[in-house]
C-alpha positions in Angstrom: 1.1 -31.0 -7.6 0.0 -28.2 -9.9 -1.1 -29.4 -13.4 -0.3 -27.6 -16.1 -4.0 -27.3 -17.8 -5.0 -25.5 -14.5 -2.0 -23.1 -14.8 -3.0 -22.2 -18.2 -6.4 -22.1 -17.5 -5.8 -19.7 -14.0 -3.7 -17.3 -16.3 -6.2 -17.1 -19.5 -9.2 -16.4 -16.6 -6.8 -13.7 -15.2 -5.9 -11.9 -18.3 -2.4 -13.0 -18.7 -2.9 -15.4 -21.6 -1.4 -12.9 -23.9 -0.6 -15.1 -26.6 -3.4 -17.0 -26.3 -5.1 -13.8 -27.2 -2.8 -13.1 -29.6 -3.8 -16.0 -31.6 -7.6 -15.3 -31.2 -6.6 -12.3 -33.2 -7.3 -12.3 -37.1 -4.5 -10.2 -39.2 -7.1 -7.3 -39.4 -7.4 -6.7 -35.6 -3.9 -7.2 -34.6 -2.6 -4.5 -37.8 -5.4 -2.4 -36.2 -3.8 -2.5 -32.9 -0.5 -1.8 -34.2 -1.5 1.3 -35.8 -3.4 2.2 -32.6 -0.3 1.8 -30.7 1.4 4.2 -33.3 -1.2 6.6 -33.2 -0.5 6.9 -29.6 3.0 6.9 -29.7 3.0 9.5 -32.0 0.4 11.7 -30.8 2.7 12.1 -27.6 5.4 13.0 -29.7 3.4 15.6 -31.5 2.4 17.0 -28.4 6.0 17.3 -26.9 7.4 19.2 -29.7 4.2 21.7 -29.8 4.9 22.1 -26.5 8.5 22.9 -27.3 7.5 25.3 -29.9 5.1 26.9 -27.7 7.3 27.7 -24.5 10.8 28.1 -26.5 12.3 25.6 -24.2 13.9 22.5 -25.6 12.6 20.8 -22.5 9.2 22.4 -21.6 8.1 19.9 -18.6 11.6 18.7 -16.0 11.5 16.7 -12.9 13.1 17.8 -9.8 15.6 15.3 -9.1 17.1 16.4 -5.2 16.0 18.3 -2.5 18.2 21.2 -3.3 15.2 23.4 -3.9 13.4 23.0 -0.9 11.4 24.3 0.5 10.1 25.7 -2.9 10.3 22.7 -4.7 10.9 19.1 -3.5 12.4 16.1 -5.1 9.7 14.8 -7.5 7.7 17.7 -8.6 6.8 18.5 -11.8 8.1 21.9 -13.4 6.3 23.9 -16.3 9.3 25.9 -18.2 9.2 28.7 -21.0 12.4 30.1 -22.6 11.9 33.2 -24.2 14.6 34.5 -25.3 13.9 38.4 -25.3 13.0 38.3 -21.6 15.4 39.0 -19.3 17.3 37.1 -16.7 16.7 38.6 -13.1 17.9 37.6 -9.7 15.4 35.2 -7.5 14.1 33.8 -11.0 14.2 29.6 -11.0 16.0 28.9 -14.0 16.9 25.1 -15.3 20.8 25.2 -16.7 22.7 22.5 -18.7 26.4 22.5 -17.7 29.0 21.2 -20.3 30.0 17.8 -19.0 26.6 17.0 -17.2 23.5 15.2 -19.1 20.9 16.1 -16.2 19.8 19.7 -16.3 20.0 21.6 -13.2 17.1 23.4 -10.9 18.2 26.0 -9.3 17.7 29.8 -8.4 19.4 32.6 -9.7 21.6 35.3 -6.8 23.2 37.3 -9.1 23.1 38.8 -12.5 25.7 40.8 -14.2 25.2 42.9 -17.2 27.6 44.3 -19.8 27.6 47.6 -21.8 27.1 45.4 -24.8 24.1 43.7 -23.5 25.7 40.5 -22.9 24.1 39.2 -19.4 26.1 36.1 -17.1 24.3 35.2 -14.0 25.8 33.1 -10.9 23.1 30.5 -9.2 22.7 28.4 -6.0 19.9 26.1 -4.9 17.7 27.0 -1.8 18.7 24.4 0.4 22.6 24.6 -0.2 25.0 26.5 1.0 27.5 27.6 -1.4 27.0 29.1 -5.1 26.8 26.6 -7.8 30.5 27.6 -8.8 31.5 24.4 -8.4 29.1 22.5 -10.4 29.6 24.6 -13.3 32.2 23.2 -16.3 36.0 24.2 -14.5 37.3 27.4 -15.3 33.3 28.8 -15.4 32.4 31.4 -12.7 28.9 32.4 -14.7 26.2 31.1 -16.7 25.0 33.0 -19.8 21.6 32.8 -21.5 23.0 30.0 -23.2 23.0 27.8 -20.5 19.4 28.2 -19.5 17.3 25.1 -20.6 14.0 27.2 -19.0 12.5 29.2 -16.6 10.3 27.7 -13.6 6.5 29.2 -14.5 4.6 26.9 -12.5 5.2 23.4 -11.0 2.4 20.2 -9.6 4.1 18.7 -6.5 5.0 15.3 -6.6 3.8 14.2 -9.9 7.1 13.5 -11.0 8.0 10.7 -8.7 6.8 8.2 -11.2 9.4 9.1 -13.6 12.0 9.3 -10.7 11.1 5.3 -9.7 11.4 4.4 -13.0 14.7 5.4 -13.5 16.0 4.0 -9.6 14.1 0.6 -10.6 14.8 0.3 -14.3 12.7 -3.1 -14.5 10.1 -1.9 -13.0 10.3 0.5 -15.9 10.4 -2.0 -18.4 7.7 -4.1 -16.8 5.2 -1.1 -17.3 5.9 -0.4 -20.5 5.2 -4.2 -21.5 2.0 -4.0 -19.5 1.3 -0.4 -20.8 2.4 -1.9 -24.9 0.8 -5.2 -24.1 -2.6 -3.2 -23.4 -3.1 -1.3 -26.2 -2.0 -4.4 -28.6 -4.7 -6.3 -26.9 -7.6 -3.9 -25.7 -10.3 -4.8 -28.5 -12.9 -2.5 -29.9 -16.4 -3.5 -29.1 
């Protein structure tokens, strides 16, 4: 039989007395940790929307979600996107494309590219590894994408970086178990 002292005592020695530290804390460190915490928080978020601001994409940094790319990209690497908007759409260019009705942008290369007289461009896509045109993951009724459409273009990628984000969203506790670790941390880490 396990007493309960000894538990308590086994998780404080381990570093998983979190109240216990919590307690030990006056007013003045735990506000401090707060504000740490938000420091952080918002520091990424500066850093996202520079980054948007920087490479005209409204997602500058996506995750390749299949295999449909391969062998150029694989599930899980990490692409670097810009969107400017004066350059121009060509074919073999790795574009990123939302499609009405869809909330995960697509990765994907780009066959064919149609221009008008007025200067209007639509452009027809189809990942490496698949067979057919994307046709039929477009919105129905759509045969080509426009510049519109395009979330980014592929301008360098790390391989398999992005798996992390990719297990977090199969195991959604897992997820939320690193993020209370990750939160629990910073709260807790004390200045020396």
């Amino acid at each position: 039989m396990v007493r309960a002292g000894a538990v308590g005592a086994h998780l404080h020695a381990s570093g998983l007395d979190i109240f216990g530290d919590l307690r030990k804390m006056n007013k003045r460190q735990l506000y401090y940790q707060v504000l740490n915490f938000a420091m952080i928080v918002s520091s990424a978020l500066m850093i996202w929307k520079g980054l948007i601001v920087l490479t005209g994409s409204e997602s500058p940094i996506v995750v390749v979600l299949s295999g449909s790319m391969e062998p150029a990209f694989h599930r899980g690497d990490l692409l670097f996107l810009t969107n400017f908007r004066e350059d121009p759409i060509r074919a073999g260019e790795i574009v990123v494309f939302k499609v009405e009705g869809r909330d995960i942008p697509i990765v994907h290369r780009v066959i064919k590219v149609h221009e008008k007289d007025n200067g209007d461009i639509k452009f027809l896509t189809k990942g490496d590894n698949n067979e057919v045109d994307d046709r039929g993951l477009y919105k129905e009724g759509q045969n080509w994408l426009e510049k519109k459409d395009v979330v980014g273009r592929a301008r360098g990628f790390l391989p398999y970086v992005g798996m992390v984000t990719i297990i977090m969203n199969d195991y959604p506790k897992f997820k939320y178990a690193l993020l209370a670790i990750m939160g629990a941390y910073v709260l807790l880490k004390r200045e020396s």
